[in-house]
HTML snippet that shows the backbone in 3Dmol.js (N, CA, C, O; Angstrom):
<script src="https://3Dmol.org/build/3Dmol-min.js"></script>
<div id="view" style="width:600px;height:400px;position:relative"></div>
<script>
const pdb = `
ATOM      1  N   UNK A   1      11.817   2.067 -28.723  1.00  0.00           N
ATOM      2  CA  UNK A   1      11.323   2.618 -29.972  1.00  0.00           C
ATOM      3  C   UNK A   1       9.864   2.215 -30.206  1.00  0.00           C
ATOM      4  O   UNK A   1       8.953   2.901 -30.668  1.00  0.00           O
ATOM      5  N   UNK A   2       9.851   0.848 -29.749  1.00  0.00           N
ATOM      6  CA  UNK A   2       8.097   0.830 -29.711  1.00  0.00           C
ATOM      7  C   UNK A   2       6.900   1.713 -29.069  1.00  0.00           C
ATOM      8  O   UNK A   2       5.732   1.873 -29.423  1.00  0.00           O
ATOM      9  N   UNK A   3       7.686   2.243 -27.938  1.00  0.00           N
ATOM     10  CA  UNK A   3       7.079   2.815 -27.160  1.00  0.00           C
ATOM     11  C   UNK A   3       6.315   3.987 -27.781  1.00  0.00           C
ATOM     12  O   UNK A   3       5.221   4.397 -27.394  1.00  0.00           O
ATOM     13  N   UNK A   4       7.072   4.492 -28.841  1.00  0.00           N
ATOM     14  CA  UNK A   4       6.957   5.887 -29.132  1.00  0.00           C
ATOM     15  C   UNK A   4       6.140   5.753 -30.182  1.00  0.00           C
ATOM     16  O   UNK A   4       5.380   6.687 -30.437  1.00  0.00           O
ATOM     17  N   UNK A   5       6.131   4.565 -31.000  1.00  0.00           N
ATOM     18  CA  UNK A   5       4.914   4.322 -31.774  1.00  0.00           C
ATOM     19  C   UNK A   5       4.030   4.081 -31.806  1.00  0.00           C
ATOM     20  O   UNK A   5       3.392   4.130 -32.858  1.00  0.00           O
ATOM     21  N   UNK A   6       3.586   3.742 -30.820  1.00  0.00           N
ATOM     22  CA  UNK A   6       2.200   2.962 -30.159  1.00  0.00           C
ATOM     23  C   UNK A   6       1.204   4.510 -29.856  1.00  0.00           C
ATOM     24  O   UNK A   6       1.395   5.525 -29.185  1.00  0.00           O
ATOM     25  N   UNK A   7       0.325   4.116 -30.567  1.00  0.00           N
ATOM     26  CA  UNK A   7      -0.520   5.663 -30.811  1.00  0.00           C
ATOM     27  C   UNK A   7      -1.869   5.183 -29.281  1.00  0.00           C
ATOM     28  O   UNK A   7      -2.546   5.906 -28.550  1.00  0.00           O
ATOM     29  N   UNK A   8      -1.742   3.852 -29.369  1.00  0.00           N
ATOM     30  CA  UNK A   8      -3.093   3.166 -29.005  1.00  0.00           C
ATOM     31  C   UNK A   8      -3.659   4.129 -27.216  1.00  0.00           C
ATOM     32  O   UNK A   8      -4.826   4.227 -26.839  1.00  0.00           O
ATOM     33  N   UNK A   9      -2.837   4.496 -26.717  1.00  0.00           N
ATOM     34  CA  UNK A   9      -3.483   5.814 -25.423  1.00  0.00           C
ATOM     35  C   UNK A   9      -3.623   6.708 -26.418  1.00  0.00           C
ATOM     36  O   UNK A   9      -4.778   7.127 -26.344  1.00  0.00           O
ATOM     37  N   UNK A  10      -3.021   7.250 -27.363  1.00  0.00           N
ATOM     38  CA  UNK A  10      -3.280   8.415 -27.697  1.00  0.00           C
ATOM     39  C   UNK A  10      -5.542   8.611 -28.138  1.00  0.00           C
ATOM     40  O   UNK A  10      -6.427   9.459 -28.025  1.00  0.00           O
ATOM     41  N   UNK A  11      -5.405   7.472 -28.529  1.00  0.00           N
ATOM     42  CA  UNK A  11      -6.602   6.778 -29.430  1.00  0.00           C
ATOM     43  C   UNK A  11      -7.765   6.842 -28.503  1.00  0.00           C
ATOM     44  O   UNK A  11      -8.923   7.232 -28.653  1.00  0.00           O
ATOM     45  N   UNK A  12      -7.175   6.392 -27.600  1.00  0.00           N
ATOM     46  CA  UNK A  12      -7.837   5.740 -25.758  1.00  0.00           C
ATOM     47  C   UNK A  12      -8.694   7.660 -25.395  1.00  0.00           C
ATOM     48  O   UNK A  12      -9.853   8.063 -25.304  1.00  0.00           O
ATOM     49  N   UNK A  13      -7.257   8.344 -25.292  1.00  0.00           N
ATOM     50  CA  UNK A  13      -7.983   9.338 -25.068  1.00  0.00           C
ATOM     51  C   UNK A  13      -8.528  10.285 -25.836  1.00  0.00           C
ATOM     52  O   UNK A  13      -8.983  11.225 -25.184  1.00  0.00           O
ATOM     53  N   UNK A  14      -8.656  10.375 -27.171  1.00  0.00           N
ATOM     54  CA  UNK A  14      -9.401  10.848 -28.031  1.00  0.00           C
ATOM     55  C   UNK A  14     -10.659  10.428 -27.932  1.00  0.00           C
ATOM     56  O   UNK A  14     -11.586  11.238 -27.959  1.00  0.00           O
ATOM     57  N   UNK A  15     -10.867   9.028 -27.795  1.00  0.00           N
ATOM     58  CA  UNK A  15     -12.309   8.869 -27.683  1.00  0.00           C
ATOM     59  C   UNK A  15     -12.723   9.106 -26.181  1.00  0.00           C
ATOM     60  O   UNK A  15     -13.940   9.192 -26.014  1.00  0.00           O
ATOM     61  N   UNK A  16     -12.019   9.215 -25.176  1.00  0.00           N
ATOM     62  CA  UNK A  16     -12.545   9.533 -23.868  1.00  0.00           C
ATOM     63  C   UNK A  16     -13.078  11.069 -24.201  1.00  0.00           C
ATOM     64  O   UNK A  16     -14.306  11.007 -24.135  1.00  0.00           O
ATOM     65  N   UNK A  17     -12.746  12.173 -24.471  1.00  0.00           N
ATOM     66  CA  UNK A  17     -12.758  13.531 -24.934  1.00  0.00           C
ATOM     67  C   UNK A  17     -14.147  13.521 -25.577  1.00  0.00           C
ATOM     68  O   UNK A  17     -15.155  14.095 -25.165  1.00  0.00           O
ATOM     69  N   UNK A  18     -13.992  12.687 -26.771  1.00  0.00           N
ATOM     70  CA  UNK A  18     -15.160  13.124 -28.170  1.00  0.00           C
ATOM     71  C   UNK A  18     -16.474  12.579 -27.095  1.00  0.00           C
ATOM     72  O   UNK A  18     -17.513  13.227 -26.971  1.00  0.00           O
ATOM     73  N   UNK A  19     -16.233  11.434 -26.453  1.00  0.00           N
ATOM     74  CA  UNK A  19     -17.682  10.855 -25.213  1.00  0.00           C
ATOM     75  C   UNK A  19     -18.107  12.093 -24.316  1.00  0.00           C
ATOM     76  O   UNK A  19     -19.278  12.383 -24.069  1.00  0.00           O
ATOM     77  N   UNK A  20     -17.114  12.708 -23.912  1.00  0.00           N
ATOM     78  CA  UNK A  20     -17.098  13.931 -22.674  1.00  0.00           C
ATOM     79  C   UNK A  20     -18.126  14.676 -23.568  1.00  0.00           C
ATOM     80  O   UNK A  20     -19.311  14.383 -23.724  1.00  0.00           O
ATOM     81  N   UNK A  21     -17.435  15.692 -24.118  1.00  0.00           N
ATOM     82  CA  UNK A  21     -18.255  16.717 -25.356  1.00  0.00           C
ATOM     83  C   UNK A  21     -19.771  16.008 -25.619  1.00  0.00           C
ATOM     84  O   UNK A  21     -20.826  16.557 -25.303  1.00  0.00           O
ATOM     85  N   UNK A  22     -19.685  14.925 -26.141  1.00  0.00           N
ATOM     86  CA  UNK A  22     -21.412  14.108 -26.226  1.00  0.00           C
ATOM     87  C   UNK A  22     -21.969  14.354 -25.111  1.00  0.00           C
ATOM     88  O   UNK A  22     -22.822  15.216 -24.900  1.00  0.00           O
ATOM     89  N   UNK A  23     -21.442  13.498 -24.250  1.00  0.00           N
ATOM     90  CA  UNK A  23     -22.419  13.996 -22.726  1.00  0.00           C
ATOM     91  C   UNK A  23     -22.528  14.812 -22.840  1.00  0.00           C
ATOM     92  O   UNK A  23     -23.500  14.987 -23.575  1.00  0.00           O
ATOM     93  N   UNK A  24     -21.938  15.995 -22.444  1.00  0.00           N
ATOM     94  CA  UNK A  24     -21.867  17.344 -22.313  1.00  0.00           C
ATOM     95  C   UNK A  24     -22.952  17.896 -22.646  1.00  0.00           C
ATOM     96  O   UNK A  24     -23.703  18.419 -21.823  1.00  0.00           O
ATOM     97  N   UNK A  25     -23.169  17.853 -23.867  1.00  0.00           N
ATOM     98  CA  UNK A  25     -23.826  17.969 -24.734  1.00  0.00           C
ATOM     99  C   UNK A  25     -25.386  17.818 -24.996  1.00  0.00           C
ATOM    100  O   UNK A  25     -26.146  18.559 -25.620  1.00  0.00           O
ATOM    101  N   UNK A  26     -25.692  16.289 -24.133  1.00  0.00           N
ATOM    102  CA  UNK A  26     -26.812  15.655 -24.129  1.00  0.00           C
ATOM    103  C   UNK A  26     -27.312  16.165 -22.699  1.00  0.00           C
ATOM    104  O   UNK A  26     -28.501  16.158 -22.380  1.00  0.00           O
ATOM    105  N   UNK A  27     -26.476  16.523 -22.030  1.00  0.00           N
ATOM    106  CA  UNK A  27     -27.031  17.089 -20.675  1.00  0.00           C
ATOM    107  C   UNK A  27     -27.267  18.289 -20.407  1.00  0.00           C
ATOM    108  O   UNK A  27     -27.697  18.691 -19.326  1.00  0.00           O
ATOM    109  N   UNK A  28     -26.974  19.043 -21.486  1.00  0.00           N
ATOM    110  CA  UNK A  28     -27.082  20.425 -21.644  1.00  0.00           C
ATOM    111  C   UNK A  28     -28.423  20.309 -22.591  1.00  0.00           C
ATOM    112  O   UNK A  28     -29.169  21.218 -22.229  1.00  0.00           O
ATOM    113  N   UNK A  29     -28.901  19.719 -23.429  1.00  0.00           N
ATOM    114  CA  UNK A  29     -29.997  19.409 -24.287  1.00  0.00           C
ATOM    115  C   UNK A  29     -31.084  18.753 -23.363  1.00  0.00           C
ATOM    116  O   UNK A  29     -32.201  19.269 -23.366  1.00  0.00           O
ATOM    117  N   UNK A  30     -30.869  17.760 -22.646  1.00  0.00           N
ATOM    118  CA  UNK A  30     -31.838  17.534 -21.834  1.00  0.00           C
ATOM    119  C   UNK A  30     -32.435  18.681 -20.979  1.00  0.00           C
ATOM    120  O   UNK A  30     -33.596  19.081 -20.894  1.00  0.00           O
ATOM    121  N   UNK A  31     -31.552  18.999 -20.508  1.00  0.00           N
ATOM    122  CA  UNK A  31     -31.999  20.335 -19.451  1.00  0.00           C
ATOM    123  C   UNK A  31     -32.753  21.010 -20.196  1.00  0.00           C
ATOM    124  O   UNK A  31     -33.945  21.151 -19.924  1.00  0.00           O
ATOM    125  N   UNK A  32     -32.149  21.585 -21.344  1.00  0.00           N
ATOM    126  CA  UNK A  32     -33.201  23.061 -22.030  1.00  0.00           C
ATOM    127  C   UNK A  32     -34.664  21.828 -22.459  1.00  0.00           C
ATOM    128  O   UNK A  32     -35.703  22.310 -22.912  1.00  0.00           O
ATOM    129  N   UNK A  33     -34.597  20.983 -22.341  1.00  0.00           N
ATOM    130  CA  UNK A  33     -35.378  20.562 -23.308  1.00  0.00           C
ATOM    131  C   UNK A  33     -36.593  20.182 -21.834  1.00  0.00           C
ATOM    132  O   UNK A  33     -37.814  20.229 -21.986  1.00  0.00           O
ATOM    133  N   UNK A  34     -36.060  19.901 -20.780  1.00  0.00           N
ATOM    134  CA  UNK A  34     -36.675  19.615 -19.433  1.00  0.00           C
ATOM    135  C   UNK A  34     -37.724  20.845 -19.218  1.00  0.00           C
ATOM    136  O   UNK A  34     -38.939  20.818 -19.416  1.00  0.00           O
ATOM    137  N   UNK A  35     -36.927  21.924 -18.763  1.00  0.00           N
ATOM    138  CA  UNK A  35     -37.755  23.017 -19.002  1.00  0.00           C
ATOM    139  C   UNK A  35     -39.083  23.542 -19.553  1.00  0.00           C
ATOM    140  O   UNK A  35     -39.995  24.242 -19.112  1.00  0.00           O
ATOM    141  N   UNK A  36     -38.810  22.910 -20.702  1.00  0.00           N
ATOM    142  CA  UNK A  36     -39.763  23.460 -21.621  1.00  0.00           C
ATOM    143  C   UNK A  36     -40.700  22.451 -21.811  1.00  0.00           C
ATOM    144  O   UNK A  36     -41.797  22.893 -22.152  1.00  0.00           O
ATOM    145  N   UNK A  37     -40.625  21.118 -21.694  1.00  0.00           N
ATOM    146  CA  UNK A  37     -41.217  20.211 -21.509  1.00  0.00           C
ATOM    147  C   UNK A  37     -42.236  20.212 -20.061  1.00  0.00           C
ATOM    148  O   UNK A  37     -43.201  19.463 -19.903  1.00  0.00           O
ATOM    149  N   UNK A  38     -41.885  20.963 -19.347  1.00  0.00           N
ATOM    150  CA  UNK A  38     -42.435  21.332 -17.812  1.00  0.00           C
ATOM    151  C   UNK A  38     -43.676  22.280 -17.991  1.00  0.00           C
ATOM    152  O   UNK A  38     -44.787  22.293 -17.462  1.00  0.00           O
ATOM    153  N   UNK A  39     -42.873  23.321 -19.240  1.00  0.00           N
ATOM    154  CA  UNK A  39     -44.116  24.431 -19.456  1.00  0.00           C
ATOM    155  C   UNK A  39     -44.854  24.047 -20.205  1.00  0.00           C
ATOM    156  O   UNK A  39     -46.048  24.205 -19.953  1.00  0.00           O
ATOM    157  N   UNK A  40     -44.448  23.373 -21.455  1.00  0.00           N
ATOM    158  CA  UNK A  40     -45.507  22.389 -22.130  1.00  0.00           C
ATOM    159  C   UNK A  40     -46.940  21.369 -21.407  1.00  0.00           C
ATOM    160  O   UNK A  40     -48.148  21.338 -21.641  1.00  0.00           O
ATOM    161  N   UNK A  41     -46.077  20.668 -20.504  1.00  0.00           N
ATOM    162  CA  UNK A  41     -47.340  19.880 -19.935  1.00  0.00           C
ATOM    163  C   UNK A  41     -48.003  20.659 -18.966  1.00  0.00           C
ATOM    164  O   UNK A  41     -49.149  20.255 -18.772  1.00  0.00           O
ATOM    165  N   UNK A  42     -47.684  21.623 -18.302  1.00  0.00           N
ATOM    166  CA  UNK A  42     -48.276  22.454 -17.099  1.00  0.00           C
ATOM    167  C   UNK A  42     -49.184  23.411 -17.982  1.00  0.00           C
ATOM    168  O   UNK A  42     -50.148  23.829 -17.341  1.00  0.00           O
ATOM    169  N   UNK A  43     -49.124  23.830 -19.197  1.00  0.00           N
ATOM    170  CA  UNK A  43     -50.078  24.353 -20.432  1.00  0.00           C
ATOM    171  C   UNK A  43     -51.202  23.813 -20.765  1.00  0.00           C
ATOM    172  O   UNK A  43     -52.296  24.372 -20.680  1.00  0.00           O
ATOM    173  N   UNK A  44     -50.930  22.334 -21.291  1.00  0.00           N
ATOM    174  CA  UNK A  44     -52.106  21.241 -21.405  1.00  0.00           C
ATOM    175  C   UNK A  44     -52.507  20.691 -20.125  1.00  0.00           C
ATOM    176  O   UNK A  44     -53.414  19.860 -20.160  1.00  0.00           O
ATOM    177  N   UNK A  45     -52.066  20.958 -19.137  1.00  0.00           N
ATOM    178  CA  UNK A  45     -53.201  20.145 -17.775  1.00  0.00           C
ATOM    179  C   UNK A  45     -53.914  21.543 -17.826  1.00  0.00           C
ATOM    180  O   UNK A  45     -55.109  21.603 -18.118  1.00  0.00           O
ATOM    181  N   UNK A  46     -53.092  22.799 -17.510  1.00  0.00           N
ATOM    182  CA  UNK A  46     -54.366  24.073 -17.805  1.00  0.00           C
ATOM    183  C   UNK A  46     -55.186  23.684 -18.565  1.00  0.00           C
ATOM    184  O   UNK A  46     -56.269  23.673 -17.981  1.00  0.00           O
ATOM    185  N   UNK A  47     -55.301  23.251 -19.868  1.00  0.00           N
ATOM    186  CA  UNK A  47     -56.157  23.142 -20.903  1.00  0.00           C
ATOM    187  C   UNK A  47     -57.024  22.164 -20.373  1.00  0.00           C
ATOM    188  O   UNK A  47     -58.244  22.322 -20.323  1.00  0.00           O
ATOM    189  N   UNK A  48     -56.414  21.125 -19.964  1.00  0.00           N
ATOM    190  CA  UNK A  48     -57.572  20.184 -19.580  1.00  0.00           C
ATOM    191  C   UNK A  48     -58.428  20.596 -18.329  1.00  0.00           C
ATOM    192  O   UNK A  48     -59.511  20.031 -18.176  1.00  0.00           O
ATOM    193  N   UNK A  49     -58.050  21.459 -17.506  1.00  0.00           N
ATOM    194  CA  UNK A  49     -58.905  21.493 -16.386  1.00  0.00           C
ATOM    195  C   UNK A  49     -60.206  22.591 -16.892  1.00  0.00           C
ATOM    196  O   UNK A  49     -61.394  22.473 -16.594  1.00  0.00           O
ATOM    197  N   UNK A  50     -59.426  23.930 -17.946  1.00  0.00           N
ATOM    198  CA  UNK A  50     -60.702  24.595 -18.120  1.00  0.00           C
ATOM    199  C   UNK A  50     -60.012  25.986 -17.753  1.00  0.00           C
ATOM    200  O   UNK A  50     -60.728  26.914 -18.127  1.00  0.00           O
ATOM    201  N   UNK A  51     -58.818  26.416 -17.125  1.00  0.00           N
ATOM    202  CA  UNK A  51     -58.523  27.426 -16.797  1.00  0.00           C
ATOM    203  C   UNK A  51     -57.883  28.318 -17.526  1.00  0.00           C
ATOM    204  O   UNK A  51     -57.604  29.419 -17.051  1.00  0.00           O
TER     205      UNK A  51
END
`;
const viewer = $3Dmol.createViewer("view");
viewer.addModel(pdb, "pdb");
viewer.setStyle({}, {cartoon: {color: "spectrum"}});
viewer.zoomTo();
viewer.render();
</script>
């Protein structure tokens, strides 16, 4: 009967899940954000050289 009360895996993997989705998340945000950060600085070295 204890067995069945013990929530504490259930708990375990809820927060394994809600971490997944974050990553997920942050690596999908990094990327778009990589990108554009690429065209950003490749804009201003144009600027700085004069072209």
């Amino acid at each position: 009967m204890r067995i069945l009360n013990d929530v504490r895996g259930a708990t375990a993997i809820e927060y394994g899940l809600i971490a997944a989705l974050i990553s997920m998340a942050a690596i999908i945000a990094f990327q778009m954000l990589g990108l554009s950060l690429v065209d950003t600085l490749g804009t201003l070295t144009n600027a700085m050289r004069g072209v």
